[in-house]
PAVO-889394 format. One record per atom (N, C-alpha, C, O, CB): y, x, z; atom name. Coordinates in nm, 4 decimals, always signed. Glycine has a CB too. Example, Ala and Ser with C-alpha at 12.3 -4.5 7.8 and 13.67 -1.06 7.14 Angstrom:
2
<rec <-0.5690 +1.3190 +0.7800> N>
<rec <-0.4500 +1.2300 +0.7800> CA>
<rec <-0.3300 +1.3200 +0.7800> C>
<rec <-0.3319 +1.4236 +0.8465> O>
<rec <-0.4473 +1.1308 +0.9046> CB>
<rec <-0.2250 +1.2850 +0.7080> N>
<rec <-0.1060 +1.3670 +0.7140> CA>
<rec <+0.0030 +1.2900 +0.7870> C>
<rec <+0.1138 +1.3409 +0.8039> O>
<rec <-0.0598 +1.4084 +0.5725> CB>
This chain:
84
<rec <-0.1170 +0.0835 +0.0000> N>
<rec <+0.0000 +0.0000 +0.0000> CA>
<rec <+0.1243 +0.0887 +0.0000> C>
<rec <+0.1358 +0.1959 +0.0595> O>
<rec <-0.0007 -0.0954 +0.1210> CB>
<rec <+0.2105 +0.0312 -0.0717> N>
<rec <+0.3567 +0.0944 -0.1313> CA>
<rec <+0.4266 +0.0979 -0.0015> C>
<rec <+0.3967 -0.0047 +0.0597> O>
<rec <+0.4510 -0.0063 -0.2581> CB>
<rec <+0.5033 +0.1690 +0.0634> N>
<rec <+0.6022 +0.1755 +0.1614> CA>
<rec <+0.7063 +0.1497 +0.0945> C>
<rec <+0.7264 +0.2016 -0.0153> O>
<rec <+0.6142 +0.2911 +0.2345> CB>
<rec <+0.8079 +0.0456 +0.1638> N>
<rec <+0.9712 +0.0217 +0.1505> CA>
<rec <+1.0428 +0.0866 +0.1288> C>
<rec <+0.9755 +0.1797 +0.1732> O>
<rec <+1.0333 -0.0119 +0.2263> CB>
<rec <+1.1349 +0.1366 +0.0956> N>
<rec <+1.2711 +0.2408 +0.1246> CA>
<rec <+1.3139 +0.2002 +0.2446> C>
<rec <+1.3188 +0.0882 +0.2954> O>
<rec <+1.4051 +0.2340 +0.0181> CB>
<rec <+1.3450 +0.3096 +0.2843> N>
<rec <+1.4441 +0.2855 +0.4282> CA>
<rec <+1.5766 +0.2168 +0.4313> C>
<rec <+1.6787 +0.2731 +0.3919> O>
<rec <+1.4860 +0.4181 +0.4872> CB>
<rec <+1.5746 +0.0735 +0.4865> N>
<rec <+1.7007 +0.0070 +0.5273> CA>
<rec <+1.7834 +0.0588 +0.5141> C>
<rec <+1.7887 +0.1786 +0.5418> O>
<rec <+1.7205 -0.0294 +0.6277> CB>
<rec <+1.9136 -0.0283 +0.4519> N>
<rec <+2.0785 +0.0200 +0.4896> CA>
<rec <+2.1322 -0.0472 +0.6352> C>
<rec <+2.1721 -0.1635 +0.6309> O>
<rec <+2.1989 -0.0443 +0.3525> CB>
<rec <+2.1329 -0.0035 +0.7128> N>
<rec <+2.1991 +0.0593 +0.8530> CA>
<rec <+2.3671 -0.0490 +0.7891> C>
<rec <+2.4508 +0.0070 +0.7183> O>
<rec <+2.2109 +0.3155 +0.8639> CB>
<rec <+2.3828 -0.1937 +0.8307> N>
<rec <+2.5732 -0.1792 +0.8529> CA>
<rec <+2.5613 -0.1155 +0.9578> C>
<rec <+2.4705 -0.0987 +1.0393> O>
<rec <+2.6883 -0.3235 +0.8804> CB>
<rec <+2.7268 -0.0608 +0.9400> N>
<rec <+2.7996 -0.0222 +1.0919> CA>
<rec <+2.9249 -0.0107 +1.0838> C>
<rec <+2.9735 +0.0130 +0.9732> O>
<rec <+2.7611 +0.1078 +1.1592> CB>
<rec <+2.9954 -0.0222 +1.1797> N>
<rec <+3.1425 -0.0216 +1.1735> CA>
<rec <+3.1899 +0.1051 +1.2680> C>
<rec <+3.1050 +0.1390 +1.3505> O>
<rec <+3.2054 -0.1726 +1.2275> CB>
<rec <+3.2892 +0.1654 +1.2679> N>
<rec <+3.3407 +0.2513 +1.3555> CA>
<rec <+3.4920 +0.2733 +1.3361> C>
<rec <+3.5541 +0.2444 +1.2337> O>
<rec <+3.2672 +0.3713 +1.3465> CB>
<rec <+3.5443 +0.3296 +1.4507> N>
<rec <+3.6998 +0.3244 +1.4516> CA>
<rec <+3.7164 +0.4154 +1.5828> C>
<rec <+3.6406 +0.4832 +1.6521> O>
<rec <+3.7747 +0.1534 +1.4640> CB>
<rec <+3.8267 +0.3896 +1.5828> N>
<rec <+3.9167 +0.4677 +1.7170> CA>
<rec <+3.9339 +0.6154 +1.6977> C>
<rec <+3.9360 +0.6750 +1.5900> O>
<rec <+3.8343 +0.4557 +1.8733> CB>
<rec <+3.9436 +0.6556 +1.7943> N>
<rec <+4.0182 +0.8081 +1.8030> CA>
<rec <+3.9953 +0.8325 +1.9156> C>
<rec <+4.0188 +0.7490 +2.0030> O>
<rec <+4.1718 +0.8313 +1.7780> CB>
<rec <+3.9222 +1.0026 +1.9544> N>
<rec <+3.9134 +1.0692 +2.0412> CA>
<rec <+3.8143 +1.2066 +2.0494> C>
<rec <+3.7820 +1.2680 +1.9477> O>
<rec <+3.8954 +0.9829 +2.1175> CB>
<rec <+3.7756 +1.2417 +2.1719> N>
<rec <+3.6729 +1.3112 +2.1711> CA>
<rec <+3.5154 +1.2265 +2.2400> C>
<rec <+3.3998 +1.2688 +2.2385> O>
<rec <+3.7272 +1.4384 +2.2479> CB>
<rec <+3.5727 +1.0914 +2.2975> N>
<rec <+3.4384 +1.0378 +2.3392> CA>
<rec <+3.4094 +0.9323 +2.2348> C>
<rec <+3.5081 +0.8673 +2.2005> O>
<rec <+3.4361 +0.9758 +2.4929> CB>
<rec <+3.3021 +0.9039 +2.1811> N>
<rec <+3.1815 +0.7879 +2.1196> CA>
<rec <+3.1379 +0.6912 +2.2036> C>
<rec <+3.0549 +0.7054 +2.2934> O>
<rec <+3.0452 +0.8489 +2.0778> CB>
<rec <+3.1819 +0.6159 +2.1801> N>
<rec <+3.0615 +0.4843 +2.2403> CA>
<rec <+2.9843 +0.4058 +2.1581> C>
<rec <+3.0260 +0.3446 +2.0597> O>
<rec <+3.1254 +0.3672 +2.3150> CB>
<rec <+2.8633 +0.4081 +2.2023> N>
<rec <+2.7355 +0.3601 +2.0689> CA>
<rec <+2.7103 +0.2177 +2.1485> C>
<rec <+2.6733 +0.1898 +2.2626> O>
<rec <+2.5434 +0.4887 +2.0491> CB>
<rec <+2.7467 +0.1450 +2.0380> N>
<rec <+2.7383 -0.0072 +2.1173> CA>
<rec <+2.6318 -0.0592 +2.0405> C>
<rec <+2.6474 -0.0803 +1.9202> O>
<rec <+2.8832 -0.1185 +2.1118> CB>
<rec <+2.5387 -0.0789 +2.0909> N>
<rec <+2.4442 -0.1510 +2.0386> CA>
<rec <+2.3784 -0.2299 +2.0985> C>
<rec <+2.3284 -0.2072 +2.2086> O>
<rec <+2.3769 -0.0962 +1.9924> CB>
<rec <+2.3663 -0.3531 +2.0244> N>
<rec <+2.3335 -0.5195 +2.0732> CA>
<rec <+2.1963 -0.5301 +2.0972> C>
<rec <+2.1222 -0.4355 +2.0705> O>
<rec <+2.3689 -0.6428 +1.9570> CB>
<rec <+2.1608 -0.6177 +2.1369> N>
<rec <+2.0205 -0.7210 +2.1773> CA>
<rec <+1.9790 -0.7409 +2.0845> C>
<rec <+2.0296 -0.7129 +1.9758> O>
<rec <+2.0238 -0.8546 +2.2417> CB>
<rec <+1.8353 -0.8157 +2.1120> N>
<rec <+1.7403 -0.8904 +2.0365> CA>
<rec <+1.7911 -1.0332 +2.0010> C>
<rec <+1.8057 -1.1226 +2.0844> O>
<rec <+1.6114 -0.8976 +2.1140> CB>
<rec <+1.8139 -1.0433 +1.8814> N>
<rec <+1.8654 -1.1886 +1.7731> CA>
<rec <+2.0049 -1.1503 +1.7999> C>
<rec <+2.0542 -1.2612 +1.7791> O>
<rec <+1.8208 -1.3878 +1.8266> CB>
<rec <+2.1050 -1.0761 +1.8306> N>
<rec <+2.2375 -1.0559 +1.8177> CA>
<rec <+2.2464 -1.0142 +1.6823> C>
<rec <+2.1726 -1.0401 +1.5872> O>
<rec <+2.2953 -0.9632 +1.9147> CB>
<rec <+2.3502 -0.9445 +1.6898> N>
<rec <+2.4512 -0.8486 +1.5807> CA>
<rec <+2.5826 -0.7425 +1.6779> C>
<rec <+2.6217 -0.7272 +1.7936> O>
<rec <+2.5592 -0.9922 +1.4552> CB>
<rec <+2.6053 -0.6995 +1.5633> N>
<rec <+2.6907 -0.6025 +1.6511> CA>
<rec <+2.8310 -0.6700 +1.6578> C>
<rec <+2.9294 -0.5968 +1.6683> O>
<rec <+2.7018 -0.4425 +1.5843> CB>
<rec <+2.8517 -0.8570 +1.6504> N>
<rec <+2.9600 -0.8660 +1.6185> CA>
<rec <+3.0022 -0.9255 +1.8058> C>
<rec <+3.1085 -0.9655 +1.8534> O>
<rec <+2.9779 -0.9650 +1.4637> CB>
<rec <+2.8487 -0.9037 +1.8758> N>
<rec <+2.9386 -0.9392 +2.0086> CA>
<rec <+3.0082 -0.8256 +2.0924> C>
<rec <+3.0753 -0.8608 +2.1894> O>
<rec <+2.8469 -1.0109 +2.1126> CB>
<rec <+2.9976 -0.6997 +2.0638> N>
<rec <+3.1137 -0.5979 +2.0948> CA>
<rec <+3.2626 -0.6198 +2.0373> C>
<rec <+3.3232 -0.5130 +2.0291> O>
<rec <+3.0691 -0.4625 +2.0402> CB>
<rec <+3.3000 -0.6770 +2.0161> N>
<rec <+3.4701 -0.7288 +1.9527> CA>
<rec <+3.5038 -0.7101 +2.0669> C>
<rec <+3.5413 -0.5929 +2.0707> O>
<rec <+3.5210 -0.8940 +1.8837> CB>
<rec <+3.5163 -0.7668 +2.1908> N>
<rec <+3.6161 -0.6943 +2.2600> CA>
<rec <+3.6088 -0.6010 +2.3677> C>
<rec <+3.6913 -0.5782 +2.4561> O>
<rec <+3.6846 -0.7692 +2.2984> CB>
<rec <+3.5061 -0.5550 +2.3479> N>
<rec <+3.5120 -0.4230 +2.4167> CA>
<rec <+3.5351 -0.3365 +2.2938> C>
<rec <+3.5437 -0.2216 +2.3371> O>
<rec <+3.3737 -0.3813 +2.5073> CB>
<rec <+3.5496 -0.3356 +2.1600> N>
<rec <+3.5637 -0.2280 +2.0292> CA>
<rec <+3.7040 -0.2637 +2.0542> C>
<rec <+3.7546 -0.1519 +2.0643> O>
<rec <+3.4843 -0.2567 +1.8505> CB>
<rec <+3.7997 -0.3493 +2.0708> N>
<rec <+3.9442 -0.4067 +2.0759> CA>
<rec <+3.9756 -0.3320 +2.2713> C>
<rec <+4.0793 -0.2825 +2.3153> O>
<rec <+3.9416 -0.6432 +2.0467> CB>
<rec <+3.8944 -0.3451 +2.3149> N>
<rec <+3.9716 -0.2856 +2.4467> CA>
<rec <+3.9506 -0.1244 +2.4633> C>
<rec <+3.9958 -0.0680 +2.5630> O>
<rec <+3.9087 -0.3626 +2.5923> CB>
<rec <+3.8633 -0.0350 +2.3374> N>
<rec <+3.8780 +0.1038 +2.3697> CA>
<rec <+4.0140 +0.1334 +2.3032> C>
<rec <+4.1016 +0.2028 +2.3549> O>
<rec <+3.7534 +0.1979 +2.3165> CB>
<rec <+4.0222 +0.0723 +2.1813> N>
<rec <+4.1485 +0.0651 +2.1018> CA>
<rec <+4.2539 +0.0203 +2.1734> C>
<rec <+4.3501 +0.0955 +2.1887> O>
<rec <+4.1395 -0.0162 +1.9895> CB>
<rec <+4.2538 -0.0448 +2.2013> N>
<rec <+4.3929 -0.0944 +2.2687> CA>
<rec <+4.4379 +0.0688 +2.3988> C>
<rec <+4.5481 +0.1193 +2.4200> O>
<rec <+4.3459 -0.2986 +2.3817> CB>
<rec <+4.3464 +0.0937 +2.4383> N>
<rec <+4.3341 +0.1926 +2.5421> CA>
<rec <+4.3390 +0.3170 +2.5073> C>
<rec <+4.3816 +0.4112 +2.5741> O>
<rec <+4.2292 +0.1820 +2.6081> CB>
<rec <+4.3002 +0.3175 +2.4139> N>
<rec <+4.3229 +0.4717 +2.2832> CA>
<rec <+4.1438 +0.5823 +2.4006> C>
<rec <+4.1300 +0.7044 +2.4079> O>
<rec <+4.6224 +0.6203 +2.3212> CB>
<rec <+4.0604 +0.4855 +2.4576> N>
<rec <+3.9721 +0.5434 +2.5286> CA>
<rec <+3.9015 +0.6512 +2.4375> C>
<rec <+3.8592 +0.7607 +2.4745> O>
<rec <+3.8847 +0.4419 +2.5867> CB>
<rec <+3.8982 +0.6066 +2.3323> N>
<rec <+3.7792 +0.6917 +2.2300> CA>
<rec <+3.7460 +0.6811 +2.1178> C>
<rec <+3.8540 +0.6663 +2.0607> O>
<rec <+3.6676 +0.6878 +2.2564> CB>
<rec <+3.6351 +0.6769 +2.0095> N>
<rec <+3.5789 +0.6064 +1.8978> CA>
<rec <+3.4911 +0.5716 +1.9476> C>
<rec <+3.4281 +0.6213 +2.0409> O>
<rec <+3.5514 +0.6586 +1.7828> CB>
<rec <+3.4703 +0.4492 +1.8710> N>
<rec <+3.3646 +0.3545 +1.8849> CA>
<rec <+3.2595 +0.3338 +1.7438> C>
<rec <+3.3183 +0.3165 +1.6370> O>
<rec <+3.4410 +0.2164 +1.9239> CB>
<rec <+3.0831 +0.3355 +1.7418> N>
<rec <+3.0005 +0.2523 +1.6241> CA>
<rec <+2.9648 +0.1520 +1.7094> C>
<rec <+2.9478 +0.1340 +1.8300> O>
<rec <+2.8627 +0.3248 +1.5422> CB>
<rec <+2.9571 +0.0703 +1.5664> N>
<rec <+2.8480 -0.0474 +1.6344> CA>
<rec <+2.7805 -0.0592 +1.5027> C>
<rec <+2.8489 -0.0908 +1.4053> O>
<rec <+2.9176 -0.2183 +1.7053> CB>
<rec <+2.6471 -0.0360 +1.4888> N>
<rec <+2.5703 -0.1056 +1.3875> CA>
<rec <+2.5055 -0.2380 +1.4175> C>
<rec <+2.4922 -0.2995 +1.5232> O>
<rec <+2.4713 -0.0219 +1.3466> CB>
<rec <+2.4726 -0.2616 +1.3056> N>
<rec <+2.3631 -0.4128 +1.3314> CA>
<rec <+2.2616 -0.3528 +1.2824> C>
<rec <+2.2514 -0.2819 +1.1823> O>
<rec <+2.3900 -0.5775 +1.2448> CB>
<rec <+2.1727 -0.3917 +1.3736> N>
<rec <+1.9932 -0.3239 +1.3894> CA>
<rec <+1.8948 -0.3127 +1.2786> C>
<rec <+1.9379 -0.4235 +1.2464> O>
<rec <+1.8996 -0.4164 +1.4852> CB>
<rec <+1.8361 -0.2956 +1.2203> N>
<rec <+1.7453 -0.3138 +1.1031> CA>
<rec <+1.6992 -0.4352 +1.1569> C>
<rec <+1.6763 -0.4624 +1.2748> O>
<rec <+1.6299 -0.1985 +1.0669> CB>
<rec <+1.6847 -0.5300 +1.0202> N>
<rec <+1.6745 -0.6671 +0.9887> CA>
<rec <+1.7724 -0.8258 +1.1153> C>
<rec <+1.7454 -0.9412 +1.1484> O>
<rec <+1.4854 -0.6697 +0.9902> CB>
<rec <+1.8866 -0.7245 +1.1406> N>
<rec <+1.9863 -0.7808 +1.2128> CA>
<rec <+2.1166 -0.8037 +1.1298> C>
<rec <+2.1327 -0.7296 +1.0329> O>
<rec <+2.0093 -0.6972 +1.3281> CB>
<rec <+2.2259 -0.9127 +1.1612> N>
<rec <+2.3187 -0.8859 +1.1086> CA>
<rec <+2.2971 -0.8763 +0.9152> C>
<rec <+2.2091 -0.9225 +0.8426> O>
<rec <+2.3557 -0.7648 +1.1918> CB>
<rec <+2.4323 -0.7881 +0.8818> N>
<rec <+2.4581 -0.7478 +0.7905> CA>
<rec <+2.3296 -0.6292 +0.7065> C>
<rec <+2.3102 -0.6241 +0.5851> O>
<rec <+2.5857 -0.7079 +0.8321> CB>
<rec <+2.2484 -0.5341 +0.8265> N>
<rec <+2.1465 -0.4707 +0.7489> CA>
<rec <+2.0220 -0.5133 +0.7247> C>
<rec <+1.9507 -0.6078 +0.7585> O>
<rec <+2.1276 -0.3698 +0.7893> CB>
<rec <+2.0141 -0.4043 +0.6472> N>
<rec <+1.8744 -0.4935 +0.5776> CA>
<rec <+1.7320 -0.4839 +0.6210> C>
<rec <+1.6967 -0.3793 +0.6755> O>
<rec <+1.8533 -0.4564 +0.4328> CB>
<rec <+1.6478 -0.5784 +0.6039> N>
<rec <+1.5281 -0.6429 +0.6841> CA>
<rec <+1.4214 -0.5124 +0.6261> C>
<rec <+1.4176 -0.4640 +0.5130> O>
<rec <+1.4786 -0.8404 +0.6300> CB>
<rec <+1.3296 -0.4733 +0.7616> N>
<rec <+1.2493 -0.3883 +0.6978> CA>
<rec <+1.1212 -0.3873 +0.7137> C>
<rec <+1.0851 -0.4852 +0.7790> O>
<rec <+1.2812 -0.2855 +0.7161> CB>
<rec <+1.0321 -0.3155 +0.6806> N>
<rec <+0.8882 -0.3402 +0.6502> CA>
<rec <+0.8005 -0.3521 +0.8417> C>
<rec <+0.7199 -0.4369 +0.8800> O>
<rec <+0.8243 -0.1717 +0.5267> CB>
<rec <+0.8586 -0.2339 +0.9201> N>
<rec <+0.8467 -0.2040 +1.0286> CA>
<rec <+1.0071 -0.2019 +1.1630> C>
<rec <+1.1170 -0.1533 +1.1360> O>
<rec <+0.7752 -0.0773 +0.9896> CB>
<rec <+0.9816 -0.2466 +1.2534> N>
<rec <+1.0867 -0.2575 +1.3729> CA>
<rec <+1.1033 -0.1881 +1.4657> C>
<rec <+1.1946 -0.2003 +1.5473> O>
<rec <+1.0832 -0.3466 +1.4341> CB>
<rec <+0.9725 -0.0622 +1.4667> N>
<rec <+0.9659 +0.0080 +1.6405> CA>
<rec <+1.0431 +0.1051 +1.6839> C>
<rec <+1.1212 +0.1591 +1.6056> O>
<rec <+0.8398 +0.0754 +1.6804> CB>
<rec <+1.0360 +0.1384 +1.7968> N>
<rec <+1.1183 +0.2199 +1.8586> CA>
<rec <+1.1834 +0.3377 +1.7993> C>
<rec <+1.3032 +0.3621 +1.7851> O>
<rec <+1.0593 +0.2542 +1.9514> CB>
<rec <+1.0620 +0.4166 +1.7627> N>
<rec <+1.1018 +0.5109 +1.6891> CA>
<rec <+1.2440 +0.4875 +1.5002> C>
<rec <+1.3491 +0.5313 +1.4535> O>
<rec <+0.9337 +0.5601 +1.6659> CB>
<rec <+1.1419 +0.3982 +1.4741> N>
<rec <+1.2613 +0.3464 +1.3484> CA>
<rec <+1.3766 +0.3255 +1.4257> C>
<rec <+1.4232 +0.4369 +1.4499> O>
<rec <+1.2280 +0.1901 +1.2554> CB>
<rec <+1.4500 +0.2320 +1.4795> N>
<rec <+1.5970 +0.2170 +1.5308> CA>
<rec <+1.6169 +0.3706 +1.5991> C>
<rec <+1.7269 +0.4244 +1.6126> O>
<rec <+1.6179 +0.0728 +1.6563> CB>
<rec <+1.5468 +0.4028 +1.6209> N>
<rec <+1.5942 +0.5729 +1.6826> CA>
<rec <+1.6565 +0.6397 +1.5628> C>
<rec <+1.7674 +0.6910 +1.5476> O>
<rec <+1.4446 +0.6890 +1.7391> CB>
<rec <+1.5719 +0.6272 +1.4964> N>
<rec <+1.6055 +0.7729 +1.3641> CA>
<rec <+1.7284 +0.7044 +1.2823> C>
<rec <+1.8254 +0.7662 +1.2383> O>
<rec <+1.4359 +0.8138 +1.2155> CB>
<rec <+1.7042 +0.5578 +1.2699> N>
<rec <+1.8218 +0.4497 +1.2475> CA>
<rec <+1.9880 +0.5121 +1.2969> C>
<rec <+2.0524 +0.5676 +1.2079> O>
<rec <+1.7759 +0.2991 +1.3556> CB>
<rec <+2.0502 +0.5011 +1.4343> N>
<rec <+2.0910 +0.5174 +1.5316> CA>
<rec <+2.1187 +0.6565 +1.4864> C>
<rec <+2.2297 +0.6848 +1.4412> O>
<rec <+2.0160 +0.4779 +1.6418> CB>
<rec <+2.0278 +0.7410 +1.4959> N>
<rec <+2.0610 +0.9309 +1.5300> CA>
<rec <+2.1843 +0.9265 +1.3802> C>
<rec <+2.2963 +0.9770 +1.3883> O>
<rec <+1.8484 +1.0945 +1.4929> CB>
<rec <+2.1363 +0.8624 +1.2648> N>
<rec <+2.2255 +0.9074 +1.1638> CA>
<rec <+2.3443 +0.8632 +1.1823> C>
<rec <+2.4346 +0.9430 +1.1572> O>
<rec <+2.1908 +0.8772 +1.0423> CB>
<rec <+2.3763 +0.7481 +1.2229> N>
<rec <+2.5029 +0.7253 +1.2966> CA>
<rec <+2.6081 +0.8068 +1.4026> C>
<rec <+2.7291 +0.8004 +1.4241> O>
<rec <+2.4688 +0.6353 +1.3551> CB>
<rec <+2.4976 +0.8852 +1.4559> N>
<rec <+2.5756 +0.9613 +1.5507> CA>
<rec <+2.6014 +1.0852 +1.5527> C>
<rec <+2.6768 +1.1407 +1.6326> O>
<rec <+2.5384 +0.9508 +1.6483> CB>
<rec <+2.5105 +1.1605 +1.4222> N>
<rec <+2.5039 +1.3039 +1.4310> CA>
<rec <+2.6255 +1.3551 +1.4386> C>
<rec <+2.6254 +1.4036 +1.5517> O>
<rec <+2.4382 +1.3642 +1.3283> CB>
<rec <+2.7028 +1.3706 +1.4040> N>
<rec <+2.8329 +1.3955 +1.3791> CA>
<rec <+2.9019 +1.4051 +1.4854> C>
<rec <+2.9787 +1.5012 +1.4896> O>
<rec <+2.8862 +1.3140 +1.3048> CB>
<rec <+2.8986 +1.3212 +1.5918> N>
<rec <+2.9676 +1.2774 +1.7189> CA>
<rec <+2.9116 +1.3989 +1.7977> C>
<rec <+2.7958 +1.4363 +1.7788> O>
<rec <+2.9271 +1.1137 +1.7831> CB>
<rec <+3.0002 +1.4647 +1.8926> N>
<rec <+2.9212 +1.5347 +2.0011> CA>
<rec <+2.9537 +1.4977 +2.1117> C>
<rec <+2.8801 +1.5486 +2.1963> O>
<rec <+2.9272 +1.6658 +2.0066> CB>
<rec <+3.0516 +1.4137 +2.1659> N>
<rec <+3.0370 +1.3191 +2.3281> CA>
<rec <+3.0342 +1.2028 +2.3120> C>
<rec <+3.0249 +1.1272 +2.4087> O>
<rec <+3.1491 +1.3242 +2.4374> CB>
């Protein structure tokens, strides 16, 4: 059996700083219930902020497999970049 391509990951990010905050939602959410805590680091100038929506959540796309490890490796590409 053929394996999938790997999901597109949405995510949003913003702000300004040296700290990251990785906001990531629950089971049957999206990342659209962080709005105001993504609006109160901003307002606060606290940091940058991601929020993705999870594989087969939200805006990204649905995938063959869900486990731990997938949203991990998911997640890490989002953040490599970030170092606090």
């Amino acid at each position: 059996m053929a394996r999938n391509k790997t999901p597109e990951i949405y995510s949003e990010s913003g702000g300004d700083g040296e700290t990251t905050y990785l906001l990531l939602h629950g089971l049957g959410a999206t990342g659209d219930v962080w709005q105001g805590i993504r609006d109160h680091i901003d307002e606060n100038k606290l940091g940058r902020w991601v929020i993705p929506d999870m594989r087969g959540h939200g805006r990204s796309d649905w995938a063959e497999t869900y486990g731990l490890g997938e949203h991990s490796t998911d997640i890490a590409e989002l953040v490599r970049d970030h170092e606090r």
